[in-house]
C-alpha angles and dihedrals in degrees: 000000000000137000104320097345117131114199108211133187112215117241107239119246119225114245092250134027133215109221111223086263097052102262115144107240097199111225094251088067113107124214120204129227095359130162123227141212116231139162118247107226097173134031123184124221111274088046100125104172110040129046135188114300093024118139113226138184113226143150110262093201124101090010127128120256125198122173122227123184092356084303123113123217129178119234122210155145125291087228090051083067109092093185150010114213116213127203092213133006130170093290100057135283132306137083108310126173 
């Protein structure tokens, strides 16, 4: 990767959703408008605040895909990213954002 450019897999939905109070979304069903989790699996050089193996919440909308090794990955920006989940931090473990 090149310059700021960050190269994401997308994290596979299920086919159907559970809604917070317990309704089944089908996987036909299409959000609008919805962000989505992904793994960085390349960073270029002037990418300050995500590394290799980061998980990050973007809008997969209006990005570039490219396919390696009959695998597609997205390729954006580092300022398309809106936030970098992390797995501990000083205050304990879990996802934090």
């Amino acid at each position: 990767m090149l310059h700021d450019r960050v190269m994401i897999r997308l994290e596979q939905e299920a086919e159907e959703r559970r809604s917070g109070s317990g309704i089944v979304i089908p996987a036909t069903v299409k959000m609008a408008n919805r962000l989505a989790w992904g793994e960085v699996y390349g960073v270029g050089t002037n990418v300050r605040s995500v590394k290799v193996g980061d998980k990050v919440l973007f809008n997969p909308e209006d990005q570039f895909e490219v396919e390696v090794h009959a695998r597609t990955y997205l390729v954006m920006r580092e300022r398309d990213l809106h936030a970098v989940a992390t797995q501990e931090t000083d205050h304990g473990t879990g996802l934090y954002l």
